[in-house]
N, CA, C and O atoms as CSV, one atom per row, in Angstrom:
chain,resi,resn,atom,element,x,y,z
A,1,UNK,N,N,159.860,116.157,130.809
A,1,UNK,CA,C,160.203,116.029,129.420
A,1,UNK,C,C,161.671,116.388,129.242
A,1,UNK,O,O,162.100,117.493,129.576
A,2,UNK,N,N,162.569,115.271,128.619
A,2,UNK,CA,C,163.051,116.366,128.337
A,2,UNK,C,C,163.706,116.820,126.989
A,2,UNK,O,O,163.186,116.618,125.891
A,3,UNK,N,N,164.987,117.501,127.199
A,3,UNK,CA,C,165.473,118.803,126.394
A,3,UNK,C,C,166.438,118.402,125.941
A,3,UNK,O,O,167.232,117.744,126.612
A,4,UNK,N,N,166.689,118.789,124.248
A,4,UNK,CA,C,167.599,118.367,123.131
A,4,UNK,C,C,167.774,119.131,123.345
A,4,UNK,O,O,166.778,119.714,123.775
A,5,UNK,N,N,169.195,120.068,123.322
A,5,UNK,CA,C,169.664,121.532,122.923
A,5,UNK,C,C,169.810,121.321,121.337
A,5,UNK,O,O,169.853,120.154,120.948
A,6,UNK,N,N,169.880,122.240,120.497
A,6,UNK,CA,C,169.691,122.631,119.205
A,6,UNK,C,C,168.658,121.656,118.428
A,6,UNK,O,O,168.414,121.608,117.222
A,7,UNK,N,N,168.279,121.111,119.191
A,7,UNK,CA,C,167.060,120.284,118.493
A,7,UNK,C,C,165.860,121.200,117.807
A,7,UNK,O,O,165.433,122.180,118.418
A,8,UNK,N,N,165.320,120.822,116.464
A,8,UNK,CA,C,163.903,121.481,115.831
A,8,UNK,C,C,162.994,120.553,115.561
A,8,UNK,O,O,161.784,120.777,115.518
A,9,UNK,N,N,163.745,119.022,115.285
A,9,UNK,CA,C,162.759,118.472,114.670
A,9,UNK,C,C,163.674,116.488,115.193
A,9,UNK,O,O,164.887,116.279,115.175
A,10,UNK,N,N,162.685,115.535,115.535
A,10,UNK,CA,C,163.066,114.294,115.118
A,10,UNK,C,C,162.304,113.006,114.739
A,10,UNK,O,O,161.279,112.658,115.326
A,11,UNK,N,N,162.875,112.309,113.707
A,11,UNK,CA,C,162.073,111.881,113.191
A,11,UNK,C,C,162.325,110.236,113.939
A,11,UNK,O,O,163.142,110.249,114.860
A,12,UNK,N,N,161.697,108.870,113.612
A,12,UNK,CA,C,161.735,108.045,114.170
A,12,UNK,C,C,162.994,107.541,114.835
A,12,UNK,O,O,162.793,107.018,115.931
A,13,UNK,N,N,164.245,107.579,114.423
A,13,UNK,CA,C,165.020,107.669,115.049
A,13,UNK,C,C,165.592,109.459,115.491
A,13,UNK,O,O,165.361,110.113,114.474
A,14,UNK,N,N,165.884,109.902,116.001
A,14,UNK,CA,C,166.349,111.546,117.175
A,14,UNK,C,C,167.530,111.592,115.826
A,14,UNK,O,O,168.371,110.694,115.803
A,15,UNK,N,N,167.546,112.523,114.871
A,15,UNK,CA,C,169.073,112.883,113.982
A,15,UNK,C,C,169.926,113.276,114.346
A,15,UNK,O,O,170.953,113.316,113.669
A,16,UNK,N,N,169.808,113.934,116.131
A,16,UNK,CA,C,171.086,114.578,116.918
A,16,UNK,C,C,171.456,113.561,117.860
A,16,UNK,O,O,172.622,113.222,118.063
A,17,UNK,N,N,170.639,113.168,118.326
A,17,UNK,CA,C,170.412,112.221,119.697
A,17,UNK,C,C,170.278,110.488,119.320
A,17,UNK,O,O,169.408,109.755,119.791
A,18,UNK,N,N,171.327,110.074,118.391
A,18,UNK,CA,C,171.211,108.313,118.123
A,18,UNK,C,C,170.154,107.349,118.935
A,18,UNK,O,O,169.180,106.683,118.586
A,19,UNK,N,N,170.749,107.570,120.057
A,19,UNK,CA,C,170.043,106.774,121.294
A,19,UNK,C,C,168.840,107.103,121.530
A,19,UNK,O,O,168.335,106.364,122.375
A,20,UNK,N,N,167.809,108.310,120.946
A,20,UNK,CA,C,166.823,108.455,121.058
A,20,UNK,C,C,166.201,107.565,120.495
A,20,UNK,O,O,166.772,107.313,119.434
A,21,UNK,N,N,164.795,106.574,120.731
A,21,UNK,CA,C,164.565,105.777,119.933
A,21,UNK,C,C,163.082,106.094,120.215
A,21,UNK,O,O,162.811,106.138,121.415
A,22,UNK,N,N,162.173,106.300,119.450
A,22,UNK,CA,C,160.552,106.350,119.518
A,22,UNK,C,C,159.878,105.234,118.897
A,22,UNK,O,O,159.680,105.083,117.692
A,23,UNK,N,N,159.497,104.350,119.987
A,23,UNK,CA,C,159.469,103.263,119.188
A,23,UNK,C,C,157.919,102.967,119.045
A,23,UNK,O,O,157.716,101.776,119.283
A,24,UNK,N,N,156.964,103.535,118.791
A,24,UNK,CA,C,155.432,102.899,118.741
A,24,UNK,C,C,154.852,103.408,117.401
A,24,UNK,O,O,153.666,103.727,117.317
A,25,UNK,N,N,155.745,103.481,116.301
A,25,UNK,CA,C,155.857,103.224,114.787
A,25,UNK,C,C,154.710,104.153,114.435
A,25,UNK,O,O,153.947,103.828,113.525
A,26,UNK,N,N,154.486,105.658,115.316
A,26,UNK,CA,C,153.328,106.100,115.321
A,26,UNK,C,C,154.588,107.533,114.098
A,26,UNK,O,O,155.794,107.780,114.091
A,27,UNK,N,N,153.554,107.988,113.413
A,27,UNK,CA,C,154.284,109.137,112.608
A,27,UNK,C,C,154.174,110.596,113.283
A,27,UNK,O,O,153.117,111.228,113.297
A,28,UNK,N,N,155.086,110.948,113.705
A,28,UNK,CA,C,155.188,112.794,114.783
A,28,UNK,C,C,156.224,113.176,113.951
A,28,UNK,O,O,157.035,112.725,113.142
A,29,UNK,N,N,155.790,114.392,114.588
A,29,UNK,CA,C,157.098,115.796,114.384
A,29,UNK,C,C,157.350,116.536,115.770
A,29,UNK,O,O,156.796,117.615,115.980
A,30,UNK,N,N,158.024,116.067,116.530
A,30,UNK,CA,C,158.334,117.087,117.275
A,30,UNK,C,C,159.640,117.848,117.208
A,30,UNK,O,O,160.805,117.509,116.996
A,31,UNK,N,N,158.790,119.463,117.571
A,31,UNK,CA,C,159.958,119.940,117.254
A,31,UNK,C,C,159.868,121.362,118.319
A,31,UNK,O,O,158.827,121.764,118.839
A,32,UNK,N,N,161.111,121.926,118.464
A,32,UNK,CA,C,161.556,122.933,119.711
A,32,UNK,C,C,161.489,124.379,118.904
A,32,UNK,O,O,161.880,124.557,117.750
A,33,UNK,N,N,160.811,125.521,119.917
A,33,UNK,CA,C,160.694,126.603,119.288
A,33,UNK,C,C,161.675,127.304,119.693
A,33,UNK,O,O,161.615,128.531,119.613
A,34,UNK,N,N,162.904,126.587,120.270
A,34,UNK,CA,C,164.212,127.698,120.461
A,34,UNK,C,C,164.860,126.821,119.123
A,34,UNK,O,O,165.107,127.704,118.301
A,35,UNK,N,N,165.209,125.631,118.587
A,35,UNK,CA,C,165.899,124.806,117.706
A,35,UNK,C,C,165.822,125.927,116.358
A,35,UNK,O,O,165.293,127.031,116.233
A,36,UNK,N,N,166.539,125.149,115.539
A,36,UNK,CA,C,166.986,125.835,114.119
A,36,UNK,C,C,165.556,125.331,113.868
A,36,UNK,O,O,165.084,124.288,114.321
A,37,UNK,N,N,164.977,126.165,113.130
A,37,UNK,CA,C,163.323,126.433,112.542
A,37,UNK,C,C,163.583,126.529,110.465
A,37,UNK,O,O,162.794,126.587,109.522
A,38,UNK,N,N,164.885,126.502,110.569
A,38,UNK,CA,C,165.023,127.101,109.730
A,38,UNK,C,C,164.467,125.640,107.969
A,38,UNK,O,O,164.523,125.939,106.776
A,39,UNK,N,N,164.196,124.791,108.332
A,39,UNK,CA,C,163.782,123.860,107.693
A,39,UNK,C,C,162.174,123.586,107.947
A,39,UNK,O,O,161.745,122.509,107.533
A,40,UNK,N,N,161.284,124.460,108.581
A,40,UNK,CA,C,160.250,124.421,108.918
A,40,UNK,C,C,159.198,125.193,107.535
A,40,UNK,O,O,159.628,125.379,106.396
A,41,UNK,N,N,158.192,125.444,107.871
A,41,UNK,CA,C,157.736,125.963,107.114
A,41,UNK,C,C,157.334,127.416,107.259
A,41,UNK,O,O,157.368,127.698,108.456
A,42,UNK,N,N,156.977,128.427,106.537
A,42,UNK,CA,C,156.977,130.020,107.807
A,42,UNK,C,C,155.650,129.896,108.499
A,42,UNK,O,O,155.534,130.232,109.677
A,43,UNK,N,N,154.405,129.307,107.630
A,43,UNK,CA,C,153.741,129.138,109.276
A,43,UNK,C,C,154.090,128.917,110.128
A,43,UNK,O,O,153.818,129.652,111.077
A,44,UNK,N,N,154.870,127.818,110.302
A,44,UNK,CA,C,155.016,126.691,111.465
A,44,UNK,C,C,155.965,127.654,112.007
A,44,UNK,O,O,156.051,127.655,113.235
A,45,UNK,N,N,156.902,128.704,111.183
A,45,UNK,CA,C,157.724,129.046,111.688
A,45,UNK,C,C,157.369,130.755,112.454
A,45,UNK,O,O,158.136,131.640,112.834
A,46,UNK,N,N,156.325,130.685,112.442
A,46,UNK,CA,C,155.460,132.365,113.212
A,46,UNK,C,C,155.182,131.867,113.881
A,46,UNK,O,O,155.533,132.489,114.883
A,47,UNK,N,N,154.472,130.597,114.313
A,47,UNK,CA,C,153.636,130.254,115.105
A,47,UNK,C,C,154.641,129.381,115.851
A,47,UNK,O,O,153.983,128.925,116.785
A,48,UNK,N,N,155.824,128.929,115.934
A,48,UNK,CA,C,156.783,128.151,117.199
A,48,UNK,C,C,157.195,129.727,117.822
A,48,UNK,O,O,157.323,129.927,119.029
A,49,UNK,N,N,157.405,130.969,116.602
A,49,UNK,CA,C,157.935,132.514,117.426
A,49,UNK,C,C,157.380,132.774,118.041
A,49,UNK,O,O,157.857,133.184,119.099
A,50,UNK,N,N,155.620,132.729,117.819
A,50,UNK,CA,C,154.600,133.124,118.509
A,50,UNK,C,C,154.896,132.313,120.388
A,50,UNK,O,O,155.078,132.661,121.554
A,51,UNK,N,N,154.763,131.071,119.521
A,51,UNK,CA,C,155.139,130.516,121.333
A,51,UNK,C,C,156.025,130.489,122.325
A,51,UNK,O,O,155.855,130.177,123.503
A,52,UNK,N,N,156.913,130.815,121.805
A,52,UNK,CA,C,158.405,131.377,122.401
A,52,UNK,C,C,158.478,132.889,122.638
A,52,UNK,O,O,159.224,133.272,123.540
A,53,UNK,N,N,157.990,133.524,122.137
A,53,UNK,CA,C,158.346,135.043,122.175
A,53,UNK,C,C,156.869,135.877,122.314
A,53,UNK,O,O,157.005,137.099,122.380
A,54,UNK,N,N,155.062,135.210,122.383
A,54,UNK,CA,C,154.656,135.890,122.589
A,54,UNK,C,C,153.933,137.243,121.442
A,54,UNK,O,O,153.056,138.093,121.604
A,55,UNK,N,N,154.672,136.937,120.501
A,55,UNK,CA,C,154.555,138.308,119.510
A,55,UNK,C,C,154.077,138.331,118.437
A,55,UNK,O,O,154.797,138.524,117.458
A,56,UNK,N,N,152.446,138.101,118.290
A,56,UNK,CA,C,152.148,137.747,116.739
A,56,UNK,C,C,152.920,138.314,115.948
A,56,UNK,O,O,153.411,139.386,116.303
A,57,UNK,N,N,153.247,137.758,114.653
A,57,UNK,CA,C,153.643,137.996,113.366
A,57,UNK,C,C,153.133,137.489,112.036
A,57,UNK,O,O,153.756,137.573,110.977
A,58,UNK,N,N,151.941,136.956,112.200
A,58,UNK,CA,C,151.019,136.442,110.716
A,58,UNK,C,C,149.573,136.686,111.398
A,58,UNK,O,O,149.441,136.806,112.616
A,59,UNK,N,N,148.521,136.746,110.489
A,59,UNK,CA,C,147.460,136.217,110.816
A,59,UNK,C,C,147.320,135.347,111.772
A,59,UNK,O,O,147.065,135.773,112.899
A,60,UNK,N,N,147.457,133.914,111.540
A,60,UNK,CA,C,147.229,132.859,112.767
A,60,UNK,C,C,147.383,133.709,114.007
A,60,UNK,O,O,146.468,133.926,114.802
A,61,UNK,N,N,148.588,134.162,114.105
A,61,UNK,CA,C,149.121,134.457,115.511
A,61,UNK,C,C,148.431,135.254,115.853
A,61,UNK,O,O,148.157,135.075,117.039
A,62,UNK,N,N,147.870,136.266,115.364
A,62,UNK,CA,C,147.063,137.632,115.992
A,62,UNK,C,C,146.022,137.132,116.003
A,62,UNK,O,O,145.478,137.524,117.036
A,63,UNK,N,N,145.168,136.274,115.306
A,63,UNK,CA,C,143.772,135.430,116.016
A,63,UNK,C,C,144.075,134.998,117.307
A,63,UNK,O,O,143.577,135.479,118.325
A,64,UNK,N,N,144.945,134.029,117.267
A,64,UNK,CA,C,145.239,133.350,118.300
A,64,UNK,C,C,145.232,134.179,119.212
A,64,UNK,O,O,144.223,134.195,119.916
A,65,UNK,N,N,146.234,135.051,119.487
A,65,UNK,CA,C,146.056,136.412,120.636
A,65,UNK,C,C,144.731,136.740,120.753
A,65,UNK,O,O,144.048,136.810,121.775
A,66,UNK,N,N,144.395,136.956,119.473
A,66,UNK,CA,C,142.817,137.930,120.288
A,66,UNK,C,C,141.969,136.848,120.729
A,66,UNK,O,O,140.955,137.147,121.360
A,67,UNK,N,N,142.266,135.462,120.460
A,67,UNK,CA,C,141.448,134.451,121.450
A,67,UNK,C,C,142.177,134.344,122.948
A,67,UNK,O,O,141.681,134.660,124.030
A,68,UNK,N,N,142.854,134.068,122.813
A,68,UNK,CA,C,143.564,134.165,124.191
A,68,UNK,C,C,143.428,135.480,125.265
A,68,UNK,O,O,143.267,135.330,126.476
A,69,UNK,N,N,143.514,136.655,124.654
A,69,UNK,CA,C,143.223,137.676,125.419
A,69,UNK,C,C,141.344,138.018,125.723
A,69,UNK,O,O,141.067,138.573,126.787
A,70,UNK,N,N,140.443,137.736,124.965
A,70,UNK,CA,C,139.108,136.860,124.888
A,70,UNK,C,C,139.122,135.744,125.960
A,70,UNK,O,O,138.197,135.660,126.768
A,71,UNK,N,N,140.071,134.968,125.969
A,71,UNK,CA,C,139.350,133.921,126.866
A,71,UNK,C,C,139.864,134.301,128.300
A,71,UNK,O,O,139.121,133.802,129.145
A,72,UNK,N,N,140.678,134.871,128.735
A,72,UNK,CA,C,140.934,135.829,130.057
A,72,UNK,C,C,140.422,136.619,130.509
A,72,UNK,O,O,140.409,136.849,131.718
A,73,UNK,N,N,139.584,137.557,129.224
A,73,UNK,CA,C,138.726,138.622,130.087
A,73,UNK,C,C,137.426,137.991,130.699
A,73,UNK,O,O,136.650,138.394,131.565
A,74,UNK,N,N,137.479,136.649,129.796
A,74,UNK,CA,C,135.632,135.885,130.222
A,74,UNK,C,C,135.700,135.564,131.882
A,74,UNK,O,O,136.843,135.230,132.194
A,75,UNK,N,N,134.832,135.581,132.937
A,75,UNK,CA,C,135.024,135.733,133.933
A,75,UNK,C,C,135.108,133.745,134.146
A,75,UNK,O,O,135.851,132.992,134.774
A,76,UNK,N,N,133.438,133.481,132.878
A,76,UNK,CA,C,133.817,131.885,133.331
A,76,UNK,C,C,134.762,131.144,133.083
A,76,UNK,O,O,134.837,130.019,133.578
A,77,UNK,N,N,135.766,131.691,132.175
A,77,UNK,CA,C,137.007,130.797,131.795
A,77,UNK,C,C,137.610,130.668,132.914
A,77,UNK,O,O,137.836,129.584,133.452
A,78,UNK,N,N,137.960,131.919,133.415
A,78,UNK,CA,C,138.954,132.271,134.760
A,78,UNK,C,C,138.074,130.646,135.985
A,78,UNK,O,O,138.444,129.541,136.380
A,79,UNK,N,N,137.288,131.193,136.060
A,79,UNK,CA,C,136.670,130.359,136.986
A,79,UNK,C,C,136.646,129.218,136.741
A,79,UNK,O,O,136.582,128.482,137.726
A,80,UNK,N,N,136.686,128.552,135.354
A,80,UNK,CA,C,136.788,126.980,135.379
A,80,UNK,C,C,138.280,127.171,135.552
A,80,UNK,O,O,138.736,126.691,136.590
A,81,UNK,N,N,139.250,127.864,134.625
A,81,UNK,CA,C,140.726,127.713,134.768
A,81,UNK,C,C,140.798,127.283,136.318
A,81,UNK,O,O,141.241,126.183,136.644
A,82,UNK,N,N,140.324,128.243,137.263
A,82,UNK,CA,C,140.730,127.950,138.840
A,82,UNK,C,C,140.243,126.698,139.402
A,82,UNK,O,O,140.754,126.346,140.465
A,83,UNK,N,N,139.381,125.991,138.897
A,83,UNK,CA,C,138.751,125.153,139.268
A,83,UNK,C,C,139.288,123.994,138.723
A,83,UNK,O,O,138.940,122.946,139.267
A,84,UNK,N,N,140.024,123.928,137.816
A,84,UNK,CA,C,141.095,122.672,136.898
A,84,UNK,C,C,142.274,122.847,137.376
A,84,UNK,O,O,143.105,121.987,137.087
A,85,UNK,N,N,142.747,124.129,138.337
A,85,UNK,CA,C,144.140,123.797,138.677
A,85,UNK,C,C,143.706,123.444,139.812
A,85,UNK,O,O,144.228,122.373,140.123
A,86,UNK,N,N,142.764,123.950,140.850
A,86,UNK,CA,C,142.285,123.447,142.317
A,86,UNK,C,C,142.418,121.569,142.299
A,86,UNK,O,O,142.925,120.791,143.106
A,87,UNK,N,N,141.844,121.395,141.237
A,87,UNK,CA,C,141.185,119.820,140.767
A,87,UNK,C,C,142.852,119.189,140.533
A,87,UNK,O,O,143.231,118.068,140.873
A,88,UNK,N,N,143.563,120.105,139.955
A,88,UNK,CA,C,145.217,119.535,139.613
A,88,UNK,C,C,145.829,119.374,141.057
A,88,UNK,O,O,145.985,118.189,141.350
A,89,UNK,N,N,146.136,120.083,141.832
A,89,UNK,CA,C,146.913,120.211,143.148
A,89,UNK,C,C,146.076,119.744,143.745
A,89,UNK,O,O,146.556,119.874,144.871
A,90,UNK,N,N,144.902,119.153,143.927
A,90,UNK,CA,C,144.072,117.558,144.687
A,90,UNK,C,C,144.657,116.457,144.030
A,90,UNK,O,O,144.842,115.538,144.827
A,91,UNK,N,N,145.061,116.169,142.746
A,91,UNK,CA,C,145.402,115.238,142.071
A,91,UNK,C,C,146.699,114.928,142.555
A,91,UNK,O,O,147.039,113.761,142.749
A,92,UNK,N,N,147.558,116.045,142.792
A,92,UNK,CA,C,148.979,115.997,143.082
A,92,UNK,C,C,149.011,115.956,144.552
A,92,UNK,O,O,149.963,115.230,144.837
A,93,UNK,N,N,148.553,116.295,145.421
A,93,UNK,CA,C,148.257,115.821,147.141
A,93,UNK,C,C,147.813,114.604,147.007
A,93,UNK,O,O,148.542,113.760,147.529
A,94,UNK,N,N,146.806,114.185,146.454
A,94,UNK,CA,C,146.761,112.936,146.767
A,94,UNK,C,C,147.628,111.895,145.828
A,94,UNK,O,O,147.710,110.678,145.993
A,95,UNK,N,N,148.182,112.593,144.920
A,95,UNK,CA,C,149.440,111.152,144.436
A,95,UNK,C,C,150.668,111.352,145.090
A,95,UNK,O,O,151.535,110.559,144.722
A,96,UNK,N,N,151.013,112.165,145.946
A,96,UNK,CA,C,152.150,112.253,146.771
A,96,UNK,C,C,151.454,111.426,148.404
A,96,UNK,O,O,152.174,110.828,149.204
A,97,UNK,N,N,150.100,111.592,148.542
A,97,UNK,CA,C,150.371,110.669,149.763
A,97,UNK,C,C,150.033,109.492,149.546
A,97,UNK,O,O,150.170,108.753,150.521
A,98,UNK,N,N,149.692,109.092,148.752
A,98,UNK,CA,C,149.850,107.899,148.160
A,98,UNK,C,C,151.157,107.174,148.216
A,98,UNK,O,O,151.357,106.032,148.629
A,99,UNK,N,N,152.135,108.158,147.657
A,99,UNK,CA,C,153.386,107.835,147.540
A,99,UNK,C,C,154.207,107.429,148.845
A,99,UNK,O,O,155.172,106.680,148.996
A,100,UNK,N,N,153.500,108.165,149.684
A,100,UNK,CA,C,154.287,107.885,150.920
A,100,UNK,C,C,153.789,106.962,151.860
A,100,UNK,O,O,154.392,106.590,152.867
A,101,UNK,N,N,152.449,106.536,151.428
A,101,UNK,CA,C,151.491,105.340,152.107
A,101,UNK,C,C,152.766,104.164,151.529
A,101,UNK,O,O,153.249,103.364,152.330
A,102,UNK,N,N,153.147,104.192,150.267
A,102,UNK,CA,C,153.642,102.823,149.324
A,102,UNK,C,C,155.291,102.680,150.384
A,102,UNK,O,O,155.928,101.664,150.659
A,103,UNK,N,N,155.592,104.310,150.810
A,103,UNK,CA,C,157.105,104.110,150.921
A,103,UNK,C,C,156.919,103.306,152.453
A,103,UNK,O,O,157.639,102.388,152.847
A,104,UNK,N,N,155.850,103.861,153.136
A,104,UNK,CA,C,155.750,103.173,154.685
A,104,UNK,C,C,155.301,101.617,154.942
A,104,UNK,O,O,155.705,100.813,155.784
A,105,UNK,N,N,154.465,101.507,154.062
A,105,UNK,CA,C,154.452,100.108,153.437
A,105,UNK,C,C,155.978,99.311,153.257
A,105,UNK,O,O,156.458,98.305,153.780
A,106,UNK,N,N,156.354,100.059,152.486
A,106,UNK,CA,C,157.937,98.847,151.829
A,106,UNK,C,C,158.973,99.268,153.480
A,106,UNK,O,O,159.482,98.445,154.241
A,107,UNK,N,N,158.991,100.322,153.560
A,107,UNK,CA,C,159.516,99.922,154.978
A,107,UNK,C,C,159.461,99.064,155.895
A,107,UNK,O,O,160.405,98.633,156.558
A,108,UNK,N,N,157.667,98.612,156.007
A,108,UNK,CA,C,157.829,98.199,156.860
A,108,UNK,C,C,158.255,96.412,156.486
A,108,UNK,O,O,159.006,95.675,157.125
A,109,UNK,N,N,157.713,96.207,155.630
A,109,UNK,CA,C,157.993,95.018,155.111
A,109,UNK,C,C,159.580,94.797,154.802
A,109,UNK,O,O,160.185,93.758,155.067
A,110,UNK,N,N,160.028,95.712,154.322
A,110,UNK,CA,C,161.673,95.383,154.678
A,110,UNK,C,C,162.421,95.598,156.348
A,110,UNK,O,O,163.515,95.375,156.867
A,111,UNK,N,N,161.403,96.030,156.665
A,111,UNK,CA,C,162.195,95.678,158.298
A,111,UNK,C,C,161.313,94.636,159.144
A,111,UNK,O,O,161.535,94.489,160.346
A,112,UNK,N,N,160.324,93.931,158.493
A,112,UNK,CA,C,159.664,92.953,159.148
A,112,UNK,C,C,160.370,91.733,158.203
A,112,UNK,O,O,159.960,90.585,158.377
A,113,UNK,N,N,161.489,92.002,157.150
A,113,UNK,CA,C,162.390,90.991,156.621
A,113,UNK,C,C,163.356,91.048,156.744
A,113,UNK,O,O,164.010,90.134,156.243
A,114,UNK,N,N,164.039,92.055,157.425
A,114,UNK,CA,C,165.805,92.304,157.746
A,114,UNK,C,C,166.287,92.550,156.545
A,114,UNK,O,O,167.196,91.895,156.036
A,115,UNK,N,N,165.800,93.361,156.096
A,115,UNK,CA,C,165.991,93.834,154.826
A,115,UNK,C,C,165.955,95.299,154.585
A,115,UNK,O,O,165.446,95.967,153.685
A,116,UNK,N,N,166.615,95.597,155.606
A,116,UNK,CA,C,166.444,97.388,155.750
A,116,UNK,C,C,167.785,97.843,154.585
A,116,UNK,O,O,167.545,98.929,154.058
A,117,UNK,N,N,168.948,97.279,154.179
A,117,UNK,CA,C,169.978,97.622,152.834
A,117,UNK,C,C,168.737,97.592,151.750
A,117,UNK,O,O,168.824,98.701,151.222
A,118,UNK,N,N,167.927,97.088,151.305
A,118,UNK,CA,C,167.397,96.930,150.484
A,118,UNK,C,C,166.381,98.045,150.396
A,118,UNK,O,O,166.112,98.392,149.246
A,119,UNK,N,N,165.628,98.815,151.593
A,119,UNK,CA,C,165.041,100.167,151.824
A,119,UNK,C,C,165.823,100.983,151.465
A,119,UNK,O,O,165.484,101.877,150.690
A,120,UNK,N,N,167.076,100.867,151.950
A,120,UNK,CA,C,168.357,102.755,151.663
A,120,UNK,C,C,167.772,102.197,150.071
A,120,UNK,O,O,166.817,102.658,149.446
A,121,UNK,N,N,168.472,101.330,149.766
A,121,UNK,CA,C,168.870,101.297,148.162
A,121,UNK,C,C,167.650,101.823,147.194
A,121,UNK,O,O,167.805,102.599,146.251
A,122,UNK,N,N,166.191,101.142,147.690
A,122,UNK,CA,C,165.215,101.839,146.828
A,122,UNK,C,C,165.072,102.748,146.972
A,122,UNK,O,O,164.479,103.222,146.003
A,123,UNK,N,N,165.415,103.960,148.239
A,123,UNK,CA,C,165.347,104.832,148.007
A,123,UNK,C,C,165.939,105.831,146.952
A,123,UNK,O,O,165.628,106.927,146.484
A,124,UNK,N,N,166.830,105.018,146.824
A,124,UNK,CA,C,167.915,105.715,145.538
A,124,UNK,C,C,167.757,104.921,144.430
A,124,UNK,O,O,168.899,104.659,144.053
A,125,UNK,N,N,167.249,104.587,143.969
A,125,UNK,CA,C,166.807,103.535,142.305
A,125,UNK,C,C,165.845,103.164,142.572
A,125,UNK,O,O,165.448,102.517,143.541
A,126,UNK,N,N,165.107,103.771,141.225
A,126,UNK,CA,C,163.906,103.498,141.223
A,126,UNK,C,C,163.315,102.228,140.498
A,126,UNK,O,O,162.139,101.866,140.477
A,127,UNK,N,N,164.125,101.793,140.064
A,127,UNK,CA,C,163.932,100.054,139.406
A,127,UNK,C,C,164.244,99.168,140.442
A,127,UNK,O,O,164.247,97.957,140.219
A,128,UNK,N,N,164.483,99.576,141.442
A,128,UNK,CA,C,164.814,98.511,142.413
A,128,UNK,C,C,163.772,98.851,143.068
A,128,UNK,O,O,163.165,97.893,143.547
A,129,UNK,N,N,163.130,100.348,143.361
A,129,UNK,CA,C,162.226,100.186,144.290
A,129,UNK,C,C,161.203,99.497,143.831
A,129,UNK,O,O,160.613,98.586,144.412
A,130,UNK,N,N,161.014,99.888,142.891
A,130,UNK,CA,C,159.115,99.020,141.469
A,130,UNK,C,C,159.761,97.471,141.972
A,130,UNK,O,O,159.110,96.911,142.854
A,131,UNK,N,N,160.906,96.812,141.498
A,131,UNK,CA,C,160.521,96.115,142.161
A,131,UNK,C,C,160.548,94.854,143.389
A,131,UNK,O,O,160.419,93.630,143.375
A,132,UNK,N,N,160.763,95.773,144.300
A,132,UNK,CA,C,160.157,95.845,145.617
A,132,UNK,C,C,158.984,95.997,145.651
A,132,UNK,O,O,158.257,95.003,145.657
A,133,UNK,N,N,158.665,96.772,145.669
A,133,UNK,CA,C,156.991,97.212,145.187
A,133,UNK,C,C,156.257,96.216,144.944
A,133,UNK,O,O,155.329,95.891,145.684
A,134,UNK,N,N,156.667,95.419,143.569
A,134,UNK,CA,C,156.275,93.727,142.979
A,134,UNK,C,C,156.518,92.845,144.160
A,134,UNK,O,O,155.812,92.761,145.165
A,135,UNK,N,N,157.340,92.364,143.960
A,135,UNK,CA,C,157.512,91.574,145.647
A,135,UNK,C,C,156.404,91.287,146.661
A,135,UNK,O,O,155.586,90.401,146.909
A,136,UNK,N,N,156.889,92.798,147.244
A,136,UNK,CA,C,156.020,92.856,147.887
A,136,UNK,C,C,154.305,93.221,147.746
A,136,UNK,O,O,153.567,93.491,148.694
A,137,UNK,N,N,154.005,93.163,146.630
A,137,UNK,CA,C,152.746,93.276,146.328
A,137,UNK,C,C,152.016,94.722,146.463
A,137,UNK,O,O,150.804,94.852,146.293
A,138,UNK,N,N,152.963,95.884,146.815
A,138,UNK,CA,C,152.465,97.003,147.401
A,138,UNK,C,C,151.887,97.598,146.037
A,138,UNK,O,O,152.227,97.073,144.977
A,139,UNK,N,N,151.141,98.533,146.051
A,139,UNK,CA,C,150.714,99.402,144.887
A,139,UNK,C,C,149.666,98.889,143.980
A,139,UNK,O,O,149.292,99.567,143.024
């Protein structure tokens, strides 16, 4: 993701960032809990502190804590928690060798075409590698 510095809030077009463009005419607010808050509302504005700093300061926030500190002491939370990141880092081993099944693939097909300039290069741009990728039918 990334990061506007002084950003709080943008609306269909980014008000700091021109070139930001969100284009699927869907209605959001996103907004940064380090950014100027100061046009927010004070819920919104305890509860971005809360997430940044940790430190209830309204109602909401001190529920929220005492759920959160509640759902850590439960032994089965812990245990599914471990069991959804176990399930995450299988997800991520196997989309990295995946990744490298696709890269040995386009290798080889660019050196079974004399086309090994065209391997350096996807390695470094990734619109050239996708498509290569197309081309060659890999993926």
């Amino acid at each position: 993701m990334r990061e506007f510095p002084g950003c709080s809030s943008c609306t269909a077009q980014c008000e700091l960032y021109a070139t930001l463009f969100l284009e699927d005419n869907a209605k959001k607010k996103i907004v940064n809990a380090s950014g100027d808050l100061s046009r927010l509302s004070p819920a919104l504005q305890a509860f971005l502190k809360f997430v940044k700093d940790h430190q209830p300061t309204d109602d909401l926030t001190r529920r929220i804590e005492e759920k959160v500190i509640t759902a850590r002491a439960s032994k089965k939370w812990r245990e599914e928690f471990m069991t959804f990141g176990m399930k995450l880092d299988e997800a991520r081993e196997e989309g990295e060798a995946n990744a490298l099944k696709m890269l040995d693939l386009l290798y080889q097909h660019c050196r079974e075409n004399n086309r090994l300039e065209d391997y350096e290069k996807a390695l470094k741009d990734s619109d050239f590698r996708q498509a290569l990728l197309l081309e060659f039918g890999i993926g």
